[in-house]
C-alpha positions as CSV (number, residue, x, y, z in Angstrom):
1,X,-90.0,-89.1,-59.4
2,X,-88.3,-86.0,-57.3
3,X,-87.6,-85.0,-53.7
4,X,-89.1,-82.6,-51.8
5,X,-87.7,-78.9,-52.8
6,X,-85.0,-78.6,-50.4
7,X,-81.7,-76.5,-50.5
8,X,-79.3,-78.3,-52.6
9,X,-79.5,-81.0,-55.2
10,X,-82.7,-82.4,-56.2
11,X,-83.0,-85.8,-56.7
12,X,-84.2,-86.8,-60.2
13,X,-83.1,-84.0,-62.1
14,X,-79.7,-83.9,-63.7
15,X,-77.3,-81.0,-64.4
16,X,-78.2,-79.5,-67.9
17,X,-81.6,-80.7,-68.1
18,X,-84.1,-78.4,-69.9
19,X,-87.5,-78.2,-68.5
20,X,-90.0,-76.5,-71.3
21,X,-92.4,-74.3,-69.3
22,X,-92.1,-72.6,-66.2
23,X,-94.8,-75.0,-64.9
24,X,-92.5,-77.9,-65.7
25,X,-89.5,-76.1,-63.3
26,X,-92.2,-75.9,-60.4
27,X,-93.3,-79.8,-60.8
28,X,-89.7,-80.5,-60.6
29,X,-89.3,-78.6,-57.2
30,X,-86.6,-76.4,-58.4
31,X,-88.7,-73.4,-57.8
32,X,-91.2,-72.1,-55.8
33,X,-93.3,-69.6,-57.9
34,X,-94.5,-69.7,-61.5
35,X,-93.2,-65.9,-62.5
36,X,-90.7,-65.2,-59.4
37,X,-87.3,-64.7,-59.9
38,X,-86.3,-65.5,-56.2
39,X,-87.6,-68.8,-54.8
40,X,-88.6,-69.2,-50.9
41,X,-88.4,-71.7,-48.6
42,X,-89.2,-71.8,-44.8
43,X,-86.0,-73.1,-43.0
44,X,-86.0,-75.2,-39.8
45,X,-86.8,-72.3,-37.9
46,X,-89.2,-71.2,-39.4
47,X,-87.8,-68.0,-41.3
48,X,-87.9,-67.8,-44.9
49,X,-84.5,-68.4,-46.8
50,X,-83.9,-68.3,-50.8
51,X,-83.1,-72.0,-52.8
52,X,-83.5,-70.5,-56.1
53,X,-83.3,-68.2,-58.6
54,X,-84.0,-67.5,-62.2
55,X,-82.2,-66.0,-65.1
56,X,-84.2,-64.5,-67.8
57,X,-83.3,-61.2,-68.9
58,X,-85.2,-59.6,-65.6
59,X,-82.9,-56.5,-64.4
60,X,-80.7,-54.0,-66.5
61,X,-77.9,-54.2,-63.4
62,X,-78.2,-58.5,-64.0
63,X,-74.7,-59.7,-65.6
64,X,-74.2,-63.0,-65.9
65,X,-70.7,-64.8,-67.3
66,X,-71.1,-68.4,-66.0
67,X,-69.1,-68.7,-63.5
68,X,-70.2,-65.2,-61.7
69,X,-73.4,-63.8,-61.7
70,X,-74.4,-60.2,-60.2
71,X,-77.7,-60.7,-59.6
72,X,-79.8,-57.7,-59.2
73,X,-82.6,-58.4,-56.2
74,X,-86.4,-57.9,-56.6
75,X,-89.2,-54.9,-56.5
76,X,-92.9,-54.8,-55.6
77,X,-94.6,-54.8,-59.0
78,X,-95.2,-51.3,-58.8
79,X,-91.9,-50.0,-58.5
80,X,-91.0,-51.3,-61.8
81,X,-91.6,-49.9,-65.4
82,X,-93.1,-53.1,-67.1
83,X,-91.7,-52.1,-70.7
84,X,-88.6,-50.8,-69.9
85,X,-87.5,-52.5,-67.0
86,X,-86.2,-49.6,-65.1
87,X,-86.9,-48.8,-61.1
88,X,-88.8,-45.9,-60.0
89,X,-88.2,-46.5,-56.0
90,X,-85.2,-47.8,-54.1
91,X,-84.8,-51.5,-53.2
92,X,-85.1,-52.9,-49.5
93,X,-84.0,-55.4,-47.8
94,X,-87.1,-55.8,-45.9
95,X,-89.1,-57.1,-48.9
96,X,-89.5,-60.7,-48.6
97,X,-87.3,-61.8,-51.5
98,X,-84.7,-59.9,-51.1
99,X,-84.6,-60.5,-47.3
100,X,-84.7,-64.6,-48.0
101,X,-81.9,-64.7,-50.2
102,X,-80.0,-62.4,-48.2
103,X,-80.2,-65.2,-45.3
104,X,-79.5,-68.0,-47.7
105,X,-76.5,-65.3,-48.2
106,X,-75.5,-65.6,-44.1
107,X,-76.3,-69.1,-43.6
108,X,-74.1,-70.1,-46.6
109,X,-76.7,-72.2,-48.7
110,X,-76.3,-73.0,-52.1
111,X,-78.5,-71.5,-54.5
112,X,-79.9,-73.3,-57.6
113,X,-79.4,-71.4,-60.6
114,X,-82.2,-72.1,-63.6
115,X,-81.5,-69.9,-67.3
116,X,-84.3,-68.9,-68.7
117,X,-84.6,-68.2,-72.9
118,X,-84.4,-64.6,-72.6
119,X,-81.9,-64.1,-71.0
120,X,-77.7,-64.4,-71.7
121,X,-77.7,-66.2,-75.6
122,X,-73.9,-66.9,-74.9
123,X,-75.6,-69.4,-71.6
124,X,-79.1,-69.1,-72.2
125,X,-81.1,-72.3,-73.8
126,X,-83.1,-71.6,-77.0
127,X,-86.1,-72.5,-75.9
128,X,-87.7,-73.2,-72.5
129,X,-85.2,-73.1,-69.0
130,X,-82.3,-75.3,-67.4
131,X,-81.0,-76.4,-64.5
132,X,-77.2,-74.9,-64.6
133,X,-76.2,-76.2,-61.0
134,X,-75.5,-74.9,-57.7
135,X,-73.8,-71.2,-57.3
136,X,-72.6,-69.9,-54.0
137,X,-73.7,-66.2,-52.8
138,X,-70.1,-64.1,-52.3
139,X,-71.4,-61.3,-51.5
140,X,-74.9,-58.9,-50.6
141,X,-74.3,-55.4,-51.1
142,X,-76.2,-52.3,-51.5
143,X,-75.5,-51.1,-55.2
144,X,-77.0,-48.2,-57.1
145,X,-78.6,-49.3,-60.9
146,X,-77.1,-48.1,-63.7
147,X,-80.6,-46.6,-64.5
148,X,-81.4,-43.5,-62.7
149,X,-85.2,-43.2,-62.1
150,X,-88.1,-41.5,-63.8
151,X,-86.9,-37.7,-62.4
152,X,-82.9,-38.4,-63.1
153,X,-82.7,-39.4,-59.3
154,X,-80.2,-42.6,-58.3
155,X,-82.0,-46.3,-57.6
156,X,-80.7,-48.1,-54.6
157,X,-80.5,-51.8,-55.6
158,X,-79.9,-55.0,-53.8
159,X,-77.2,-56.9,-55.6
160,X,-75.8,-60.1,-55.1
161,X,-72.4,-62.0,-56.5
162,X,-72.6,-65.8,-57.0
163,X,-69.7,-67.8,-57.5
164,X,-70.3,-71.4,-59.3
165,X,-69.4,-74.5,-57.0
166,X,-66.9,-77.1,-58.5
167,X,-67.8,-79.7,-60.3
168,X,-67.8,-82.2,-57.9
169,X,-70.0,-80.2,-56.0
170,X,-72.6,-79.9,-59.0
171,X,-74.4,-82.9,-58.4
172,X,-75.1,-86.0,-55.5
173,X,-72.4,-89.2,-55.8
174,X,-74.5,-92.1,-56.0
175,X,-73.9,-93.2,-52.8
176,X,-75.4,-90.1,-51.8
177,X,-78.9,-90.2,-54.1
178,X,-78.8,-93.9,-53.1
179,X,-79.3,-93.0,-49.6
180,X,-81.4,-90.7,-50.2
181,X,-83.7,-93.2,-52.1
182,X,-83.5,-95.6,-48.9
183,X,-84.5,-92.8,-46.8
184,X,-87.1,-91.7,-48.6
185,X,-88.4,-88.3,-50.1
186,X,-88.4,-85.5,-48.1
187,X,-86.9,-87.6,-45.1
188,X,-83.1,-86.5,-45.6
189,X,-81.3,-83.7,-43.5
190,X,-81.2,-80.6,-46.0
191,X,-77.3,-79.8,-46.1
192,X,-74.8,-77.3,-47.6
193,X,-72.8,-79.9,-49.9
194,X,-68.8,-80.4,-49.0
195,X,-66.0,-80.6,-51.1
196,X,-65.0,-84.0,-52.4
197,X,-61.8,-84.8,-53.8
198,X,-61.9,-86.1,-57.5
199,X,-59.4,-88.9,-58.2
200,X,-59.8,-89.2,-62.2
201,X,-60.5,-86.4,-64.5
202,X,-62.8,-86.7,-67.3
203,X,-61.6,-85.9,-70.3
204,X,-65.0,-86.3,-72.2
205,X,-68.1,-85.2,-70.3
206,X,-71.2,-86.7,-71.6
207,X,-73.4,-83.6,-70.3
208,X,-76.8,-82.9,-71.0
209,X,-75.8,-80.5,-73.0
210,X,-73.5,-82.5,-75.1
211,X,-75.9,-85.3,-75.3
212,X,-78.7,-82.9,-76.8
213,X,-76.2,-81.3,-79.3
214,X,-75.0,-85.1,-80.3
215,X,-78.4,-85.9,-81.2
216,X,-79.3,-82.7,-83.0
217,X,-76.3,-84.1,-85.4
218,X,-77.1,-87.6,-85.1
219,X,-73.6,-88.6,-84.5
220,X,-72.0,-86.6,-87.7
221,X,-69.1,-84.8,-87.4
222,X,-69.6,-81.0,-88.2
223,X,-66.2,-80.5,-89.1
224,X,-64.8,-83.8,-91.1
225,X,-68.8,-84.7,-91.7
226,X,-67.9,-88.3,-90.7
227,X,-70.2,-90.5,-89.1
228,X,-68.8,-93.0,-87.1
229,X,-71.1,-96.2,-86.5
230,X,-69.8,-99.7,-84.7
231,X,-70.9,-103.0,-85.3
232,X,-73.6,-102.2,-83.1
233,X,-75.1,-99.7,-86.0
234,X,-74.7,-96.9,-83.5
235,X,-73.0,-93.6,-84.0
236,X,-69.7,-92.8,-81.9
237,X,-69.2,-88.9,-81.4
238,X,-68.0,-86.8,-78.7
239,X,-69.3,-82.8,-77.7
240,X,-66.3,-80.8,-78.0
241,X,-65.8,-77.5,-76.1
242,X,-65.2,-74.8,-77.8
243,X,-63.9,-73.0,-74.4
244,X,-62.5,-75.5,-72.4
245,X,-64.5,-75.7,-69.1
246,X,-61.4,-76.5,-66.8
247,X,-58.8,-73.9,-65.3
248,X,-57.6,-71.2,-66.8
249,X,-60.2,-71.2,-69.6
250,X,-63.5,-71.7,-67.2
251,X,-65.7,-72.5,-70.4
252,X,-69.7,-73.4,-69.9
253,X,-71.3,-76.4,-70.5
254,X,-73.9,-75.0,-72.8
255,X,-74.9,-75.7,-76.3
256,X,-74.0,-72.2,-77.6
257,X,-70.0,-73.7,-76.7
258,X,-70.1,-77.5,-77.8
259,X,-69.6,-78.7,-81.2
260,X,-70.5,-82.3,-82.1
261,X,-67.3,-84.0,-83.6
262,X,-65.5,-87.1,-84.1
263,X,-62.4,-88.1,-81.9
264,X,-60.0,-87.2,-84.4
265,X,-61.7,-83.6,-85.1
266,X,-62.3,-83.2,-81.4
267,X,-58.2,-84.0,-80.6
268,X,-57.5,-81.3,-83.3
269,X,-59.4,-78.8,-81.6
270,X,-57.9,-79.2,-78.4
271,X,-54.4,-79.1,-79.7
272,X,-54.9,-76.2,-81.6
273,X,-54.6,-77.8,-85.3
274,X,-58.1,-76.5,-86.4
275,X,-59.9,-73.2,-85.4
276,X,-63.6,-71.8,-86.4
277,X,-63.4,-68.7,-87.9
278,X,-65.9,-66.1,-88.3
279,X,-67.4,-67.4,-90.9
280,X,-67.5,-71.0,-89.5
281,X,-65.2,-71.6,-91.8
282,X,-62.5,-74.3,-90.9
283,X,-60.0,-73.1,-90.3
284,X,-56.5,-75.4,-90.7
285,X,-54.1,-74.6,-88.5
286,X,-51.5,-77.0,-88.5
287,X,-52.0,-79.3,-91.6
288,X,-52.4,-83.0,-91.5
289,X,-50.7,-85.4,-93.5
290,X,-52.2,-86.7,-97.0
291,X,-55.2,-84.4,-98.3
292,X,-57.4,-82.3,-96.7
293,X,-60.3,-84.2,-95.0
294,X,-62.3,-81.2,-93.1
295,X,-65.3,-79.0,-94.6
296,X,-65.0,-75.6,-95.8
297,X,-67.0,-74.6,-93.1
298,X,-68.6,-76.4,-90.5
299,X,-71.9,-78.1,-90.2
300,X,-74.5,-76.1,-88.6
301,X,-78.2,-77.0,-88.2
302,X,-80.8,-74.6,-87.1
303,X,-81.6,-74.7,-83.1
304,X,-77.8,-75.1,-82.7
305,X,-77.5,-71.6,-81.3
306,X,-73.5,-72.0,-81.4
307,X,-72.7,-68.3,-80.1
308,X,-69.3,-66.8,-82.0
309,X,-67.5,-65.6,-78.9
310,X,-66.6,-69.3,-78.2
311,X,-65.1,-69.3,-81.2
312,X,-63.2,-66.2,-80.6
313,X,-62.2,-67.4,-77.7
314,X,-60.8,-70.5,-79.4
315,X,-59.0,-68.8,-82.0
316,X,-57.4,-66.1,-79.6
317,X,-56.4,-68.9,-77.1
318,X,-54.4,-70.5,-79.6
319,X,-52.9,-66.8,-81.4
320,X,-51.6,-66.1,-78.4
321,X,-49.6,-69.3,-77.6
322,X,-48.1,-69.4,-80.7
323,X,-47.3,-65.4,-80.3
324,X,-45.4,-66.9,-76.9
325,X,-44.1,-69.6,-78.6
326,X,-42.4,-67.3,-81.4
327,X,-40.7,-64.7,-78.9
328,X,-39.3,-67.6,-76.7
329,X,-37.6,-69.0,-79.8
């Protein structure tokens, strides 16, 4: 069972979770149209504001990388090359769209971001869309497209720079969805959610993500191949960012940057002792005592979509400490 749509969290659907139809995203309240990019909502006085938006590969001007997007706003039908993608009139900020995220924009409300399949494949799910979290609006600026129009002439766009919320802001405590369930649906003051002050960190996050990548592997390791199982006959693994997701690294918590590994493999990786390499090849960086006990190269099952600049990324990271390390000595 879910909410009401409302600005914010939904209740009864978690961060990461992939929803296989555009249909299904509607059902779930966490948007307003079936083919829409920018979802509507009337606010409490009555004027339209924006709640929502989807990722899927819509604009040329679009970049997305996680953590900021610049969102390109949207166009009557008309003014839009089906095919190509590319503008043949000027954006306004009078179209309905555009003018309701733009108040989202003033008001400060969150805005929930859904990826769509088409669109970035280092964020993007394989199949289907998900439910990435809550992004606030920086900035609403008039921008002009990297695309000139049909006759050579510049395209005034409406463009807009979201900034992810922390962490602790990505989803209800459950004190919060507990009072929400008291309440009852559609009964709870629609709020801009505040800052809250985190008092452990987690070291492993059992995400969505990393749950749906654990069970692709079935618990085994894709870079030892062990598979841990308790007296309880039940695998033990843990999802393993390839680029971390805290500060300075920023990673996402997407499939195309978790690996499934055991505890010893996953410790490795964070230290630096193993890399992937191009290849997904293993790659040992600081050996382990006794023989060799990782693959040649690493597990890898099809719908995995494990995107190589994560490994880059990896690899880089860990070239460059050891350059630092090297000219301090």
């Amino acid at each position: 069972m879910t909410s009401e749509r409302v600005v914010g969290h939904i209740v009864g659907t978690g961060l990461g979770s992939v929803l296989r139809r555009r249909r299904d995203v509607f059902d779930a309240h966490l948007h307003s149209d079936l083919q829409r990019g920018i979802s509507k909502l009337k606010d409490s006085d009555g004027a339209y504001v924006s709640d929502a938006i989807v990722l899927n590969g819509g604009y040329l001007d679009d970049d997305d990388s996680w953590h900021e997007i610049l969102y390109t706003g949207a166009s009557p039908a008309v003014d839009r090359d089906p095919q190509t993608k590319q503008l043949k009139a000027d954006q306004s900020w009078s179209y309905a769209d555009n003018a309701a995220l733009k108040l989202s924009f003033e008001r400060g409300y969150p805005i929930r971001i859904l990826r769509g399949h088409e669109g970035d494949a280092r964020y993007s799910p394989r199949e289907g869309y998900r439910y990435d979290g809550l992004y606030r609006i920086t900035q609403a600026r008039t921008g002009t497209s990297v695309t000139p129009g049909l006759s050579g002439e510049p395209i005034a766009i409406c463009q807009f720079v979201l900034e992810r919320l922390q962490e602790s802001d990505q989803e209800p405590t459950a004190v919060e969805s507990a009072l929400v369930e008291l309440a009852g649906f559609g009964e709870v003051e629609e709020r801009v959610p505040e800052t809250r002050t985190l008092q452990v960190q987690r070291v492993i996050r059992d995400t969505a993500a990393a749950r749906r990548i654990k069970d692709l592997y079935g618990g085994q390791c894709q870079v030892c191949g062990i598979r841990l199982v308790g007296a309880h006959e039940q695998p033990y693994c843990e999802g393993a960012h390839l680029k971390p997701l805290g500060a300075p690294h920023k990673g996402p918590d997407v499939e195309p940057n978790i690996l499934c590994l055991c505890p010893n493999c996953h410790v490795r990786l964070d230290l630096g002792a193993i890399s992937i390499g191009e290849d997904w090849s293993v790659i040992e960086r600081v050996s382990s005592t006794g023989p060799r006990t990782t693959l040649p190269h690493i597990l890898l099952k099809k719908g995995h979509g494990l995107h190589p600049a994560y490994a880059t990324y990896q690899r880089d990271w860990w070239d460059s400490v050891e350059r630092g390390r090297a000219e301090s000595s």
